[in-house]
N, CA, C and O of each residue as an XYZ file, in Angstrom:
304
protein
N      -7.222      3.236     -2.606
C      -8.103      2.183     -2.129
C      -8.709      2.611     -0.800
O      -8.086      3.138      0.121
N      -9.841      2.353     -0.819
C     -10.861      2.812      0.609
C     -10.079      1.860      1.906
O      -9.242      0.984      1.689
N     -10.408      2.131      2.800
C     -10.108      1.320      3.820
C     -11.407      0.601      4.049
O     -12.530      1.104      4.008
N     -11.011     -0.964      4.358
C     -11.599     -2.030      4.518
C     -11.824     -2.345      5.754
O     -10.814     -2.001      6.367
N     -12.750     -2.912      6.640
C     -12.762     -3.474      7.426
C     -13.040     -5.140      7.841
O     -13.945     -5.676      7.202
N     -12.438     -5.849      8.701
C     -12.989     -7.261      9.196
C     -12.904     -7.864     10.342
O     -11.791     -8.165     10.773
N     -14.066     -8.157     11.061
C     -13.714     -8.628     12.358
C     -12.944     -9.763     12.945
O     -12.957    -10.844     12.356
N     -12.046     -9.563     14.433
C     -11.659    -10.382     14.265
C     -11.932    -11.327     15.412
O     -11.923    -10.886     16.561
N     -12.154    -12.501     15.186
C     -13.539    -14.076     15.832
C     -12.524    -13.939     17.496
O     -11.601    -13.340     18.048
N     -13.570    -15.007     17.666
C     -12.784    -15.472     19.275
C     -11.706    -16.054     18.852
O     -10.829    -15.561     19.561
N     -11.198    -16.816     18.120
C     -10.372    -17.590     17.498
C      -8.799    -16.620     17.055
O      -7.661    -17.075     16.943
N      -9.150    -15.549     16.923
C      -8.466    -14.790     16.405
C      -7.909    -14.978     15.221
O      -6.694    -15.006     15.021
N      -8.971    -15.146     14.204
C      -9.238    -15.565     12.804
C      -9.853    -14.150     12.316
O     -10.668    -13.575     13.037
N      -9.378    -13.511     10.872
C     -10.223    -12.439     10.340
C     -10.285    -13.249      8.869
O      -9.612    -14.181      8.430
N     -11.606    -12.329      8.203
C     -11.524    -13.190      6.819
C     -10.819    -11.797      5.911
O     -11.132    -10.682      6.327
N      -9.966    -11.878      4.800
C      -9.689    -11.065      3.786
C     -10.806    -10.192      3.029
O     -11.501    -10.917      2.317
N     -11.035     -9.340      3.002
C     -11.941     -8.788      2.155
C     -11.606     -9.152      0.646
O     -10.477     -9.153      0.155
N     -12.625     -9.417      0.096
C     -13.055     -9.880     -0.963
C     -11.898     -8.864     -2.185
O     -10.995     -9.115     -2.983
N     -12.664     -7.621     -1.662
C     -11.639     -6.409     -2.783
C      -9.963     -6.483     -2.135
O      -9.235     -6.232     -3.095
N      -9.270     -6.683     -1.122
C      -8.052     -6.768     -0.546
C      -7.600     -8.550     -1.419
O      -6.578     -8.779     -2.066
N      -8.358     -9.200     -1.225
C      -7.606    -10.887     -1.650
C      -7.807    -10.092     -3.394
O      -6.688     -9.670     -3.686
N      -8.548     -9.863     -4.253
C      -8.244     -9.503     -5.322
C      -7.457     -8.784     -5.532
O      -6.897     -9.088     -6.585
N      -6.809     -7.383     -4.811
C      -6.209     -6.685     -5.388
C      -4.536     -7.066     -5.174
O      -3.624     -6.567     -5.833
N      -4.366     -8.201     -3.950
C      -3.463     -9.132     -3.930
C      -3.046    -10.459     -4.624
O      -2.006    -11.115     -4.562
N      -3.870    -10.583     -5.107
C      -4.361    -11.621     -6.210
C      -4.033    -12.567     -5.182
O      -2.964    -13.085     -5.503
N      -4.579    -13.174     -3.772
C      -4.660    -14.008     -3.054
C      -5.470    -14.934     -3.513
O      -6.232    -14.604     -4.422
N      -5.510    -16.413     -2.966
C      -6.307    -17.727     -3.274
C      -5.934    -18.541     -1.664
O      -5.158    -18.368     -0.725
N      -6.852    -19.347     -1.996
C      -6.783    -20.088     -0.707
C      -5.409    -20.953     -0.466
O      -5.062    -21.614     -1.445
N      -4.818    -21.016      0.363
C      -4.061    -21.355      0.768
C      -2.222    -20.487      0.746
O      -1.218    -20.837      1.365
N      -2.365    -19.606      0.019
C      -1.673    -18.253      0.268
C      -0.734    -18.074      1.393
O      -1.331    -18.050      2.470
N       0.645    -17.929      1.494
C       1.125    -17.544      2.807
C       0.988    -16.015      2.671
O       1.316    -15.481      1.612
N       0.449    -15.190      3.845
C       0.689    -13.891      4.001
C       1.598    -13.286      5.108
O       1.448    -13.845      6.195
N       2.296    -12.508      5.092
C       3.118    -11.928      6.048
C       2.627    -10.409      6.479
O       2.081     -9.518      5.828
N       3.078    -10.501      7.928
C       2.098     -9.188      8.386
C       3.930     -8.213      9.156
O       4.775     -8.668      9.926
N       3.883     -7.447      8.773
C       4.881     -6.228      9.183
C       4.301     -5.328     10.631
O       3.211     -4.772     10.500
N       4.610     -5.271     11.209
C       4.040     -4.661     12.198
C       5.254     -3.278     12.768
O       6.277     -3.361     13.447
N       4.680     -2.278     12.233
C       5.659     -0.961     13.155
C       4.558     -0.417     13.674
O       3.413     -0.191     13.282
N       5.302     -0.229     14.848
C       4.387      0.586     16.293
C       2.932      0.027     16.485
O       2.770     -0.783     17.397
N       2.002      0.339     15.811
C       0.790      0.654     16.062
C      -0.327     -0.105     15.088
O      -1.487     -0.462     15.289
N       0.535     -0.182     13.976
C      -0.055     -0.659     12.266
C       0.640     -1.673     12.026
O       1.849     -1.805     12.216
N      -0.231     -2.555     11.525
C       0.026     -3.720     10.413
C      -0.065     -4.235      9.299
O      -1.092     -4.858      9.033
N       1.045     -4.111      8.281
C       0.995     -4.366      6.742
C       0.753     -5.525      6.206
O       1.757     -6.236      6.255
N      -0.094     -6.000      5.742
C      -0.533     -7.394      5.660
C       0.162     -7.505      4.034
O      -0.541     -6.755      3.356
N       0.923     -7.941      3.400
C       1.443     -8.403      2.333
C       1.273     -9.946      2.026
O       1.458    -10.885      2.800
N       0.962     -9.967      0.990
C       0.891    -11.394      0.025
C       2.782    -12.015      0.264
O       3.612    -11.294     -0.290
N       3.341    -13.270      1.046
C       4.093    -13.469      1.232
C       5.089    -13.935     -0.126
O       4.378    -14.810     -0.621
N       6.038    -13.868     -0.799
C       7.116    -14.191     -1.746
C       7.573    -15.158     -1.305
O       7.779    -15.369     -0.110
N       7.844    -16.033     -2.399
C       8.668    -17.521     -1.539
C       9.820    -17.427     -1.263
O      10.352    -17.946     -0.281
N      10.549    -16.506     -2.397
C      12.131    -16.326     -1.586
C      11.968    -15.443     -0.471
O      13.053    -15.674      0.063
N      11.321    -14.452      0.413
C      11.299    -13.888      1.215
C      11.473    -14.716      2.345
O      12.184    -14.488      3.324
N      10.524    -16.023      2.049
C       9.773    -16.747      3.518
C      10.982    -17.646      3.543
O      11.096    -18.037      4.705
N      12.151    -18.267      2.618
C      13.059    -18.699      2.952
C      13.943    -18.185      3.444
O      14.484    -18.792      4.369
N      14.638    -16.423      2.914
C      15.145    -15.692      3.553
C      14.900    -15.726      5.107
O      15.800    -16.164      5.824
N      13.599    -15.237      5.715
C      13.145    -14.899      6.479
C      13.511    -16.415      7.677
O      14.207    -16.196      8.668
N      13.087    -17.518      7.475
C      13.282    -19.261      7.635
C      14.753    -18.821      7.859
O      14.975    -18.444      9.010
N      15.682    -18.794      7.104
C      16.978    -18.436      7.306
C      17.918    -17.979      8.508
O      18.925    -18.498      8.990
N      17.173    -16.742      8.831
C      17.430    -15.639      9.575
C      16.847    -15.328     10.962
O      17.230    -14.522     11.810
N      15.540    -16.417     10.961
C      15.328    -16.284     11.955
C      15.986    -17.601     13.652
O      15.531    -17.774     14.783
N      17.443    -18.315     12.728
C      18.046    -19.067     13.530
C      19.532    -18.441     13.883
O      20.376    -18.899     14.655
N      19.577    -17.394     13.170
C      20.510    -16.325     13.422
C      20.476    -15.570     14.382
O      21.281    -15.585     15.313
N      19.372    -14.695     14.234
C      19.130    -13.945     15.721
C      18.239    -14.047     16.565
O      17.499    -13.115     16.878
N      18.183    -15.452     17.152
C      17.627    -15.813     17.603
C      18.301    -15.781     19.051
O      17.771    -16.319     20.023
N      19.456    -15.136     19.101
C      20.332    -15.171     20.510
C      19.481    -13.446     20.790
O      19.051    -13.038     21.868
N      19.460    -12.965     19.909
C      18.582    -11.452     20.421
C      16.990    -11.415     20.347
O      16.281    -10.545     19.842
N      16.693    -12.368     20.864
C      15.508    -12.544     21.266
C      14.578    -12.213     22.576
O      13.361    -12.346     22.703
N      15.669    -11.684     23.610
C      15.106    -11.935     24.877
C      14.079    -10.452     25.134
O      14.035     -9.417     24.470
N      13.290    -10.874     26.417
C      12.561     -9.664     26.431
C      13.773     -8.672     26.721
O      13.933     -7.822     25.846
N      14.327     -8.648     27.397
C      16.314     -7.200     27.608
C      15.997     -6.471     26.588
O      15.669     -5.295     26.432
N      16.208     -7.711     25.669
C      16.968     -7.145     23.627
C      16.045     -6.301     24.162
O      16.205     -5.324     24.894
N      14.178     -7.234     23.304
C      13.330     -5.937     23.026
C      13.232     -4.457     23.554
O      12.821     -3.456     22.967
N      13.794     -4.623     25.010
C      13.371     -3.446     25.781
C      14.355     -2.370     25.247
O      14.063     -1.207     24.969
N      15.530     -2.942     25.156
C      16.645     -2.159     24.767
C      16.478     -1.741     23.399
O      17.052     -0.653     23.357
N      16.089     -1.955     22.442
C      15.991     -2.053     20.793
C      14.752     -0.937     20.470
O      14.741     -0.141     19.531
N      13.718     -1.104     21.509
C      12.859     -0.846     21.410
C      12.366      0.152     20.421
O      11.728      0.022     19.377
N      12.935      1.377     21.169
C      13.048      2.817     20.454
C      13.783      2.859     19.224
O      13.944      3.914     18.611
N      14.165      1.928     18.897
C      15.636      2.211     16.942
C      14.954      2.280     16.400
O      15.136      2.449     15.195
C-alpha cells in the first residue's frame, strides 16, 4: 500500500483517507487505537475485547504513571 497522506486542522482533527478507512473496513463512528513507538504511529481499527482489556489495565498501572516512571522506562 502507497503511503497516504492527511492534514492535521487547528483542532487537531485528521480525516482517514478514503483508501486507509476501506482497507480497514472503518465506518463512522469506529473506535481506532493509535500505537505509538518512538517516532511512528500505528493507527489500527480498535477490537472490542482489546478496548476492554486495555479499560482494564489501565487502573492497574496507573501507580507507574509518573513523569520518574517515564524517564526511567524510557529506553526498554
Amino acid at each position: 500500500m502507497a503511503i497516504t497522506m492527511s492534514k492535521l486542522m487547528d483542532n487537531f482533527m485528521a480525516t482517514i483517507p478514503e483508501s486507509v478507512r476501506r482497507r480497514l473496513n472503518l465506518v463512522a463512528g469506529d473506535l481506532i487505537e493509535f500505537d505509538v513507538v518512538g517516532d511512528v504511529a500505528i493507527l489500527r481499527k480498535a477490537n472490542s475485547d482489546d478496548l476492554v482489556f486495555d479499560q482494564g489495565l489501565e487502573g492497574l498501572l496507573s501507580e507507574w504513571a509518573t513523569d520518574v516512571d517515564e524517564e526511567a522506562y524510557r529506553s526498554l
